[in-house]
C-alpha positions in Angstrom: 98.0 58.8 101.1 95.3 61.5 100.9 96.3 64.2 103.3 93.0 65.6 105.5 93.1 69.2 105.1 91.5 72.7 106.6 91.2 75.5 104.4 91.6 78.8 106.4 89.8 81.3 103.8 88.9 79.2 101.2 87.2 81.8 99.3 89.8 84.2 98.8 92.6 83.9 95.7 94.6 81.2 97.1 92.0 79.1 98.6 90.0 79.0 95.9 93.2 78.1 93.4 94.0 75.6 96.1 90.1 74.1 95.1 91.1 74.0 91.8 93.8 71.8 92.3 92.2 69.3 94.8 89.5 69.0 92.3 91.9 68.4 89.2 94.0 65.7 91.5 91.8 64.7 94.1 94.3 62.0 95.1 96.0 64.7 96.8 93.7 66.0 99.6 90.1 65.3 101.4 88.7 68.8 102.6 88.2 69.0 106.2 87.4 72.2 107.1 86.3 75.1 104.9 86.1 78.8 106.3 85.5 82.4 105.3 85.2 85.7 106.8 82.4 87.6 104.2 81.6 85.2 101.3 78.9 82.9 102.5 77.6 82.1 99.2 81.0 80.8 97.9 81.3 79.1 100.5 77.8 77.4 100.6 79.0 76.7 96.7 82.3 74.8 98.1 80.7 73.1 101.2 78.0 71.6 99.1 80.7 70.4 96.3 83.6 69.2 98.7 81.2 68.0 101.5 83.6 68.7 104.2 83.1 67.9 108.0 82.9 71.6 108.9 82.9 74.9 107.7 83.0 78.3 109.4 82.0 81.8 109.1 83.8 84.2 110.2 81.3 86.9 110.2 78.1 85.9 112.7 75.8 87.5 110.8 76.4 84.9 108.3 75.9 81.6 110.2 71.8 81.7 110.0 72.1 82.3 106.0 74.4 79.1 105.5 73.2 76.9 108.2 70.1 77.0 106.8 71.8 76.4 103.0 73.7 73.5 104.0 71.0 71.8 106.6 70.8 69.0 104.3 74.1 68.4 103.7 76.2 66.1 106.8 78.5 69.5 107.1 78.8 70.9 110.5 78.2 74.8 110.4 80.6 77.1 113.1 80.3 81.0 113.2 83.2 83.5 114.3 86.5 83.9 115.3 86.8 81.5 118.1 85.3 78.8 116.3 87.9 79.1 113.7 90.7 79.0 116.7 89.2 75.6 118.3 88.6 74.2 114.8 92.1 73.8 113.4 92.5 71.5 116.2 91.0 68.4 115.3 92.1 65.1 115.2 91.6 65.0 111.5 93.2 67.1 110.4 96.5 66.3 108.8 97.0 69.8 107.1 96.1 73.8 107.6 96.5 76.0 104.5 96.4 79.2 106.3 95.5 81.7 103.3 93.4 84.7 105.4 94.9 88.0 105.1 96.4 90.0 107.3 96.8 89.8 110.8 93.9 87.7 110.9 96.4 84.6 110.3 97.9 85.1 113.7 95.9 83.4 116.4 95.2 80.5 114.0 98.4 79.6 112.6 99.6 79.4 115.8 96.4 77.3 117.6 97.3 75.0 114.6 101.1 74.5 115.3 100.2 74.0 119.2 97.8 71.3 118.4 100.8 69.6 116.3 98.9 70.2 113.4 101.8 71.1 109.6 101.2 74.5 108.3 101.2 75.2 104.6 101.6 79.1 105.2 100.3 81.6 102.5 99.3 84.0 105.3 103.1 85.8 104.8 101.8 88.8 108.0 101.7 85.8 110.4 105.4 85.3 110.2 105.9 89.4 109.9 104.0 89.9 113.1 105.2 87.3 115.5 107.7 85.3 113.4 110.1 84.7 116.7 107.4 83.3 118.5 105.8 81.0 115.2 109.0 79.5 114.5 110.0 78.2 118.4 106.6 76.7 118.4 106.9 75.2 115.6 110.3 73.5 116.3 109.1 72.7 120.3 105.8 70.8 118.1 108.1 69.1 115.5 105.8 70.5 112.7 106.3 71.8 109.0 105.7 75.2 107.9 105.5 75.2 104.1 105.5 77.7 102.5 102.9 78.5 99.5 104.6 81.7 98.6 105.7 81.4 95.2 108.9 82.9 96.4 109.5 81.3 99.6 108.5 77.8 97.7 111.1 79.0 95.5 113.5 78.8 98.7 112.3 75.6 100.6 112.4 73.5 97.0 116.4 74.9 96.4 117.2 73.8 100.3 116.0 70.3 99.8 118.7 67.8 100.4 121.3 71.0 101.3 121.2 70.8 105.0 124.6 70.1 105.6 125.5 73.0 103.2 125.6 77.0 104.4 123.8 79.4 102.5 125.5 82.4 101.6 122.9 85.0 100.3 119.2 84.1 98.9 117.4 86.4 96.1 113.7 86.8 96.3 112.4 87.7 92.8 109.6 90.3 92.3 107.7 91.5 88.9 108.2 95.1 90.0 104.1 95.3 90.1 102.7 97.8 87.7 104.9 100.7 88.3 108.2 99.3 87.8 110.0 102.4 86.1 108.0 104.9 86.7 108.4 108.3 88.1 107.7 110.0 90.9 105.6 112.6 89.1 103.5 109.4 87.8 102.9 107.7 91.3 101.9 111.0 92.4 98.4 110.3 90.1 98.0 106.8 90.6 94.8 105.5 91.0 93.9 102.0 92.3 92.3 101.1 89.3 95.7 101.5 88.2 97.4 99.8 91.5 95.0 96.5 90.9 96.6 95.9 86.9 99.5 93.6 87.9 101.1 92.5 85.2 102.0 88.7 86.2 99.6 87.4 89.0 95.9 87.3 89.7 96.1 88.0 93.4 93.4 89.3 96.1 93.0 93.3 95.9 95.1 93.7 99.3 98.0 91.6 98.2 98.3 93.5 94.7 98.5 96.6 96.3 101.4 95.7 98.3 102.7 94.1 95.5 103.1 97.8 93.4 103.7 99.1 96.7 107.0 97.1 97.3 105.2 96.3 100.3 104.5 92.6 99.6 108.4 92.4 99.1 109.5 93.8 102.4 107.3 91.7 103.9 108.6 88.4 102.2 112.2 89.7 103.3 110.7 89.3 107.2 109.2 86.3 106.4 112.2 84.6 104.5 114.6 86.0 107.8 112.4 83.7 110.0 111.4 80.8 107.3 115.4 80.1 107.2 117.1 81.9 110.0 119.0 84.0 108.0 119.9 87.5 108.5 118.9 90.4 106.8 121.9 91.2 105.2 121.6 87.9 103.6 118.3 88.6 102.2 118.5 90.8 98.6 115.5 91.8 96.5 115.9 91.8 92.9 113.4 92.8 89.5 112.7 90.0 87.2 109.7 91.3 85.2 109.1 88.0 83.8 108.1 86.1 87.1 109.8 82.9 85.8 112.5 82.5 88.3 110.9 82.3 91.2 113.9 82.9 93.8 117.2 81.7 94.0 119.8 80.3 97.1 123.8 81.2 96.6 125.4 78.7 98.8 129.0 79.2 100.5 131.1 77.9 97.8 129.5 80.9 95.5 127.2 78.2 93.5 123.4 78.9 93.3 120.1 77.4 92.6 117.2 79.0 91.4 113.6 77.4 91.0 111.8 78.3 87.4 108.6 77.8 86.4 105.2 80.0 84.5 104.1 82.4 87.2 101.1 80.0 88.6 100.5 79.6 91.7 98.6 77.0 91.7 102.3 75.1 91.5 104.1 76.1 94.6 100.2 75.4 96.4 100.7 71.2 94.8 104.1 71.0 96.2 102.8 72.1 99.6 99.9 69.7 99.2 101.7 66.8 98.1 105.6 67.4 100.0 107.8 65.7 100.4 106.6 64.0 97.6 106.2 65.4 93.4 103.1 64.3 92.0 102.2 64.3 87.7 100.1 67.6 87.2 97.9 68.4 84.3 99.2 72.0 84.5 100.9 74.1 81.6 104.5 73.8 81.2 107.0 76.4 81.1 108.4 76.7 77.4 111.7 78.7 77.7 110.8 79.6 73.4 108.2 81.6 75.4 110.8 84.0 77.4 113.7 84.9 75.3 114.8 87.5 77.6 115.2 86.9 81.1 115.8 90.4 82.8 116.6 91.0 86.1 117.2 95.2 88.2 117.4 96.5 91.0 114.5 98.1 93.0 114.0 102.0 93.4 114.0 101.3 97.6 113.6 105.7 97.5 110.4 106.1 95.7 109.2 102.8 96.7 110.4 103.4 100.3 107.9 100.4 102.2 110.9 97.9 101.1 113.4 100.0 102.8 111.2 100.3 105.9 110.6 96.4 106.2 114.3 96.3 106.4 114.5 99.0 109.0 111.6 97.2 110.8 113.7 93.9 110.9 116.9 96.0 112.1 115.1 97.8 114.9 113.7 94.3 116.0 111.3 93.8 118.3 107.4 94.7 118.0 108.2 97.0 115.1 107.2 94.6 112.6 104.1 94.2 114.1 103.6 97.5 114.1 104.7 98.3 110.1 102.1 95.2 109.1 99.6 96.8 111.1 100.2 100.5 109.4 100.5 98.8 106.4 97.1 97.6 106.8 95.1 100.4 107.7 97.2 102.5 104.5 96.0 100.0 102.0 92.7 100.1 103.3 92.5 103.5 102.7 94.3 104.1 99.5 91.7 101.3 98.3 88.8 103.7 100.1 90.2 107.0 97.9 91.1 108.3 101.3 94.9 108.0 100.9 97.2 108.6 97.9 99.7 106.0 97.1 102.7 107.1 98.0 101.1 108.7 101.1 100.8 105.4 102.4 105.1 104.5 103.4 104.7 108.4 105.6 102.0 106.8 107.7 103.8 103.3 108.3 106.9 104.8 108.9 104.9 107.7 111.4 103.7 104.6 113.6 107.3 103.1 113.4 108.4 105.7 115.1 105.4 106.8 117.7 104.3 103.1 118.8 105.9 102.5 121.9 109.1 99.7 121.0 108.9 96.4 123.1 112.2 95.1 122.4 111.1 91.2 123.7 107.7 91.0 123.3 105.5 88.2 123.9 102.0 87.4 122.3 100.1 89.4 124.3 102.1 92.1 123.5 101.6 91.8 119.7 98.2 91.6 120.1 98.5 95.6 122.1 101.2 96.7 119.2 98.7 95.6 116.3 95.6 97.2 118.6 97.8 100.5 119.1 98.6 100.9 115.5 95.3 100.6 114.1 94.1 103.3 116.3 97.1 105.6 115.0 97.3 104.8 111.8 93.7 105.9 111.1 94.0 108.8 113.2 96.8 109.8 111.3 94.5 109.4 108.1 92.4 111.3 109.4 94.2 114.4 110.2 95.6 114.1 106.6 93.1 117.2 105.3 94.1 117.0 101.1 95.1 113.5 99.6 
């Protein structure tokens, strides 16, 4: 049965991938809802292909531009940030592929989950901010979180039929990003030209550059602790340049399963579409002739020292994960504005770590101060940094 969905930024990397597979297996999915923040003329693109029964614009100034585009189309037109909060709450909606970045995710993933509505999560920062609070609603709702990670797919697919079973350790996978191996001497030059060259995934600019940060890592650690109530010693990061196997669960009796597949992501977002169900896909198929050599290392947690503060951040507890996704924000920004220097970026989370008041309960309210507060450091700090 088609599954009635609402695509939270459906012009960004995964939304648009998550297009291209409704429209290769349109079995799978009716679009609902359609939204972006920026891009109106994608989305005046998708609206008038998909024809769903809304779509919203994030940014107001947008909302004269495609109402009038899509007047003639039966394709309700919303504008800005509220509108996107009320909107996930229909009665038609079976499904809400959260893909905005950032903290943005927040308030709607959780608007979603209140109204009963399953989450297929891409929106990783969601679960780093408030991950506590995500998770109890989600059980006190009785709905799904899936997760469209490739990694944390990885995970949910090697749990299936395992619930009686305890799970020892899991490994999250990462490609090592464009850096892997190199020096400190080298990361002292890099430029985000540079920083935007992953050698794996095509991914949105922010996402890469936590990706050769380590960044995107440590905050897949948080997001895995709260996806599978584990702890964070049973969390490990390990290199696997070749992005086939995606992650892997080590269960009690020292066993493991890992998932494998080519490093698409348009695979873990079918699987999130279609669960609990497998349906045939059209997509390439992984050829092991293709990958001799499957290599796997450990990650350089001291030059690349935001993994190692994600860990810290889950150890301290609390509103400090709030506050190193909100750092991290405002330090990609800037290294992607040539006012920061890559490996500037870990000094000024790990500042605000440290200088952000700690709430060691907090409730939403309270990560909606924590993420407030930290902008407002992390770009003073940026700005009292006088040579990059």
């Amino acid at each position: 049965m088609k599954k009635r969905i609402a695509i939270l930024g459906s012009t960004g990397s995964i939304g648009t991938q998550a297009l291209e597979v409704i429209r290769r297996h349109p079995a799978v999915a009716e679009i609902e809802v359609l939204s972006a923040q920026n891009n109106a003329s994608l989305l005046i693109q998708q609206a008038i292909e998909f024809k769903p029964n809304a779509v919203v614009i994030g940014n107001q100034a947008y909302y004269q531009a495609v109402s009038e585009a899509l007047k003639s189309y039966p394709v309700k037109v919303y504008a800005g940030e509220e509108a996107l909060n009320q909107i996930v709450t229909m009665e038609t909606i079976d499904l809400v592929l959260c893909s905005l970045v950032g903290y943005a995710g927040l308030k709607p993933t959780l608007t979603a989950i209140r109204s009963g509505k399953d989450v297929a999560l891409a929106n990783k920062e969601a679960l780093v901010v408030a991950g506590d609070l995500i998770m109890e609603e989600a059980r006190r709702n009785k709905c799904f979180i899936l997760p469209v990670d490739s990694e944390h797919s990885a995970i949910f697919q090697c749990l299936i039929g395992e619930h009686y079973n305890s799970v020892e350790k899991i490994y999250l996978t990462a490609s090592g990003g464009p850096f892997r191996g190199k020096r400190r001497d080298h990361l002292d030059k890099v430029t985000k030209e540079a920083a935007l060259k992953h050698p794996n995934w095509k991914m949105g600019d922010k996402i890469t550059i936590d990706s050769a940060s380590l960044m995107n890592k440590g905050l897949e650690v948080i997001e895995a602790r709260w996806l599978f109530d584990l702890q964070p010693k049973q969390i490990e990061v390990i290199l696997h340049p070749q992005s086939v196997i995606h992650s892997i669960v080590q269960f009690i009796d020292g066993s493991m399963k890992a998932q494998m597949g080519i490093p698409d992501m348009k695979l873990p977002i079918l699987y999130a579409l279609t669960f609990p169900l497998r349906i045939h896909s059209d997509f390439t198929r992984f050829n092991f002739l293709d990958y001799p050599e499957l290599t796997f290392g450990f990650p350089d947690t001291g030059l690349f020292k935001n993994l190692s503060l994600a860990y810290e951040s889950l150890d301290r507890g609390g509103n400090v994960p709030c506050i190193l996704n909100a750092a991290n924000e405002v330090a990609v920004h800037a290294f992607l504005s040539d006012r920061l220097s890559f490996l500037k970026m870990p000094d000024i989370i790990e500042q605000c770590m440290y200088a952000v008041p700690f709430i060691k309960k907090p409730e939403y309210d309270d990560y909606v101060d924590t993420h407030r507060e930290t902008l407002i450091m992390a770009k003073e700090l940026i700005r009292k940094i006088k040579t990059i």
